[in-house]
ROPA-338599 format. One record per residue (C-alpha): x, y, z. Coordinates in steps of 0.02 Angstrom, whole numbers, padded with zeros to 5 digits, always signed. Each point is the difference from the previous one (the first is absolute). Example, Ala and Ser with C-alpha at 12.3 -4.5 7.8 and 13.67 -1.06 7.14 Angstrom:
BEGIN
+00615-00225+00390 +00069+00172-00033 
This chain:
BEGIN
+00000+00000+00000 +00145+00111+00032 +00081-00025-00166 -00180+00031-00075 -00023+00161+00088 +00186+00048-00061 -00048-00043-00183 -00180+00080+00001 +00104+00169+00079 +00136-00013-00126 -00157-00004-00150 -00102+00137+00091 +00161+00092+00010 +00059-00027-00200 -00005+00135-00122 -00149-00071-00103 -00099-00023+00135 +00010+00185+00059 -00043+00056-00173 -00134-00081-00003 -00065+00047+00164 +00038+00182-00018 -00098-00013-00168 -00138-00058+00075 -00005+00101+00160 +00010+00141-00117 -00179-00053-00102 +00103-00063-00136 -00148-00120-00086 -00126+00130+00018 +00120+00141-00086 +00023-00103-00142 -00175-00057-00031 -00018+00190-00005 +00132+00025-00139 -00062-00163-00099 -00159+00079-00004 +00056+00159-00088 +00125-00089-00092 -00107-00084-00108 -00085+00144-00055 +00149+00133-00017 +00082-00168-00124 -00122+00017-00110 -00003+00194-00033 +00185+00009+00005 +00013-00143-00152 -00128+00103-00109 +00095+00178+00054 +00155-00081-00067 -00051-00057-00167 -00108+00153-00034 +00173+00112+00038 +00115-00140-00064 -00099-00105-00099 +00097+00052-00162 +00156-00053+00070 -00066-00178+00070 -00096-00050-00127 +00118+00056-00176 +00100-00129+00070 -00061-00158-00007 +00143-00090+00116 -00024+00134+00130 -00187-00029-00003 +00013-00165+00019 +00152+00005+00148 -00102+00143+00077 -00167-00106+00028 +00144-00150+00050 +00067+00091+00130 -00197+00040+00048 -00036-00157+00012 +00131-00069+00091 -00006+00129+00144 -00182+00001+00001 -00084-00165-00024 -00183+00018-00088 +00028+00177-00054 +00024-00028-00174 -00100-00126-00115 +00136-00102-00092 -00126-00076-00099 -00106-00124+00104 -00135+00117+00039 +00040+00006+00210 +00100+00165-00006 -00079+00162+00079 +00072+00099-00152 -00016-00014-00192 +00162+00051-00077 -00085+00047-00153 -00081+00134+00110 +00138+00069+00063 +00083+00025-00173 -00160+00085-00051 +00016+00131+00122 +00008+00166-00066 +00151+00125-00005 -00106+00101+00139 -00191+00012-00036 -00131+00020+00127 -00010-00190+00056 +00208+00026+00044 -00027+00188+00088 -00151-00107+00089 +00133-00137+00051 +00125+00134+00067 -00111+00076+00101 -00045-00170+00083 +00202-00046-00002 +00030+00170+00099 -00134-00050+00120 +00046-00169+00023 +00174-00050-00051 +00050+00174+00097 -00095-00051+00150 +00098-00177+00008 +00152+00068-00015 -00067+00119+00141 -00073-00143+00105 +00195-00101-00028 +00082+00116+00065 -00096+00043+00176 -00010-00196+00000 +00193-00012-00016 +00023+00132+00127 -00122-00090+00111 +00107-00139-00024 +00142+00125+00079 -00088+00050+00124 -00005+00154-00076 -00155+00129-00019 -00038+00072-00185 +00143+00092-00082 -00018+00185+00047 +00016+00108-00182 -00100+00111-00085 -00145-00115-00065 +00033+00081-00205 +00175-00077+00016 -00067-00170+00092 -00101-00004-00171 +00135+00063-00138 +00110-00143+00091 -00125-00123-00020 -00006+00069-00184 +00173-00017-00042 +00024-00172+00081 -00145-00066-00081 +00088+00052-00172 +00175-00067+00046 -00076-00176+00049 -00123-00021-00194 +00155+00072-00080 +00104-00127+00096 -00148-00134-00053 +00018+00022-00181 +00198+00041-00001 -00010-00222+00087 -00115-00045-00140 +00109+00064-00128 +00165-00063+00115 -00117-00168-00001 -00021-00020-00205 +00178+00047-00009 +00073-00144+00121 -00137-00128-00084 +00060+00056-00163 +00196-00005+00045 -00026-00186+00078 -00075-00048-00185 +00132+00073-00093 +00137-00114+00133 -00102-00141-00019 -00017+00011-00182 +00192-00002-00005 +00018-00147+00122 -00139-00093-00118 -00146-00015+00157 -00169+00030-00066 -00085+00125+00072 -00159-00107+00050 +00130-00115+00092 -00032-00024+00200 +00188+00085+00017 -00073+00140-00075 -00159+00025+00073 +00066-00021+00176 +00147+00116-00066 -00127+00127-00034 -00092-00031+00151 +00140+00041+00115 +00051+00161-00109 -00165+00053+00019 -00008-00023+00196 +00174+00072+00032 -00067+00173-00116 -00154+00009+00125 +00114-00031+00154 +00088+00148-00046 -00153+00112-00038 -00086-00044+00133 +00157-00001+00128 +00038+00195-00065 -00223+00031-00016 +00011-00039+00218 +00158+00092+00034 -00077+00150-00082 -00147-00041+00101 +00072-00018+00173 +00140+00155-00026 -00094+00116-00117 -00150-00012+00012 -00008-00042+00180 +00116+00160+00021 +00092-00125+00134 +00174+00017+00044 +00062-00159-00021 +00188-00046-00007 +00057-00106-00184 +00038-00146+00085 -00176-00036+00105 -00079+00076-00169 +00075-00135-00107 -00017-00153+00097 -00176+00054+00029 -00057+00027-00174 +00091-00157-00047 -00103-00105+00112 -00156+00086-00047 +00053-00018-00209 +00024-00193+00050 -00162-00007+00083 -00104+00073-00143 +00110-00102-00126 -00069-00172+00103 -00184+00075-00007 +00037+00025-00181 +00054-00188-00026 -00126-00056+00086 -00135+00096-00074 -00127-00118-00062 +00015-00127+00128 -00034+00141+00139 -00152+00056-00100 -00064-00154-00046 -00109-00071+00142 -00089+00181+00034 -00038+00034-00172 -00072-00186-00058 -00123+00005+00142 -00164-00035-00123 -00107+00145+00104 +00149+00139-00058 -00010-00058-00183 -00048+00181-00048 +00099+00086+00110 +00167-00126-00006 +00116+00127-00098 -00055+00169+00122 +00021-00121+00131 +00160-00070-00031 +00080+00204-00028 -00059+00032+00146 +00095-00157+00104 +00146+00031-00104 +00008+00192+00033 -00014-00042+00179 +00141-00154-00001 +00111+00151-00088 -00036+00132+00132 +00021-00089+00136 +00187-00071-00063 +00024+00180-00027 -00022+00062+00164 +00061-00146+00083 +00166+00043-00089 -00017+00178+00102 -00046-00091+00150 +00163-00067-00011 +00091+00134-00021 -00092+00100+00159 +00040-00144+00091 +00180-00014-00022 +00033+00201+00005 -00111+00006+00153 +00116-00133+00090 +00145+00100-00027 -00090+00172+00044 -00012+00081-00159 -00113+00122-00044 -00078-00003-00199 -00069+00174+00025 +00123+00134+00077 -00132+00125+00003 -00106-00101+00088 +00158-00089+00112 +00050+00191+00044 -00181+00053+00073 -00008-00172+00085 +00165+00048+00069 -00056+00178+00049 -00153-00073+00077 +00125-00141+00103 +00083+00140+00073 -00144+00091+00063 -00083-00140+00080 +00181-00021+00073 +00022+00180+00052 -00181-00018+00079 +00011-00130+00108 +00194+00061+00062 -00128+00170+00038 -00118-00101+00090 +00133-00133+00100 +00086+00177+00059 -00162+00082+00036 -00042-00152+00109 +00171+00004+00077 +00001+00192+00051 -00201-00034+00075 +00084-00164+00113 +00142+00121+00045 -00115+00124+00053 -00108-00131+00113 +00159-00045+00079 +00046+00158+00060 -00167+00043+00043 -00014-00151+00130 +00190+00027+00046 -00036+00165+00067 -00166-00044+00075 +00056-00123+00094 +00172+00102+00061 -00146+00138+00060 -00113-00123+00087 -00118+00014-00149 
């Protein structure tokens, strides 16, 4: 029993085990049901935003069209219909989406309210995470940061699709020297594993944008990296596992209409979970060696430290000067007979 009481302290005490209880101490589940929930709506306006600004671009190439909806597919499982009728998403309407009629200024105006207010809703959640309350700027900067980051990560999207038909295209060309057909299982998995390592990357630089950036966190390189690793290897599994996640919610018989709406909506919530799990991590370990991820916020807790300090030395010498007093009160009564 005592070696089993050793063990269970050693797990309770482990790294993983902290995370996970600081996550949910911190109403980790419930925060990301929250961002699932607007997730799923600010996808869809961002997707026809993009091809009604850059739809020129994405679809006069035929290779980037098809790696773009690739690398859509693979991150997002049941987003895109790849032919089989079970995707939420039509290609064919996406590539007939205007340069910027009404139906596109309609979308951005549901993007800004939605994909604007996720990115809003990340970031308290992130600082939650931290321990931290909401980031303190001017609310017209909050939003033209939001902005800017939401333009650096669907550039950084399409800049992996094309990085994506370029690395299929350049494992072809090696394997057409080598003489291995390109519908070979060395190939495919070859692909495959391209593929995966291209999404690693975007999504490993996507979260340390998130956590540091948009977050507006101080966090050192080091914690940032290992932490936006694990998260990148985290959302890499979900992708892998995709289907098989999905599959017994969304081939229940009663959610036959619903199945694809259903299975976004699990999937947006597996992802932002991982995500802020991956900040849960990092809290954890920069709270164990007393760092602070806000020093705005670390200075006024400081400030307020020292008062509280400074008040109770005012009230221990208050109480000390009133017992002094008392004593020489009954000193001198009792020297006068009193």
């Amino acid at each position: 029993m005592a070696k089993l009481k050793e063990f269970i302290a050693k797990v309770m005490a482990s790294r993983p085990v902290r995370v996970f209880q600081h996550y949910a101490l911190k109403r980790g589940p419930i925060l990301a049901s929250g961002l699932s929930y607007q997730a799923i709506f600010a996808v869809f306006a961002a997707l026809w935003v993009a091809f009604s600004v850059a739809g020129l671009v994405i679809t006069g190439n035929p290779e980037l069209q098809r790696g773009f909806f690739t690398l859509l597919d693979s991150s997002v499982p049941g987003l895109i219909d790849s032919g089989d009728g079970e995707g939420a998403i039509d290609p064919a309407d996406l590539t007939s989406a205007g340069v910027f009629g009404w139906t596109g200024a309609i979308a951005l105006g549901g993007l800004l309210f939605t994909a604007l207010g996720w990115l809003a809703s990340c970031r308290d959640a992130v600082r939650v995470m931290f321990e931290l309350p909401p980031e303190r700027l001017n609310v017209v900067l909050l939003r033209l940061k939001d902005v800017g980051l939401g333009l650096l990560f669907g550039v950084a999207l399409i800049v992996s699709a094309a990085l994506l038909v370029f690395s299929t295209q350049a494992v072809e060309w090696v394997f057409g020297l080598v003489g291995i057909a390109q519908d070979s299982i060395v190939a495919r998995v070859t692909g495959r594993v391209v593929g995966l390592l291209l999404m690693f990357l975007l999504d490993a630089v996507t979260l340390a944008g998130l956590y540091r950036w948009l977050s507006g966190l101080k966090i050192p390189g080091r914690r940032l990296l290992v932490g936006s690793v694990l998260g990148a290897a985290g959302l890499g599994v979900l992708k892998v596992l995709g289907s098989t996640l999905l599959g017994g919610a969304t081939n229940n018989p009663l959610l036959a209409s619903f199945a694809v709406i259903i299975g976004l909506l699990i999937w947006f919530n597996f992802l932002c979970q991982v995500i802020l799990i991956g900040g849960a991590w990092i809290a954890v370990g920069m709270l164990d060696r007393g760092l602070g991820a806000d020093p705005v916020v670390a200075a006024e807790r400081q400030r307020q430290r020292e008062l509280e300090l400074a008040h109770d030395a005012a009230v221990r010498e208050e109480a000390r000067r009133r017992l002094a007093r008392i004593r020489r009160t009954r000193r001198w009564g009792w020297l006068f007979g009193r």
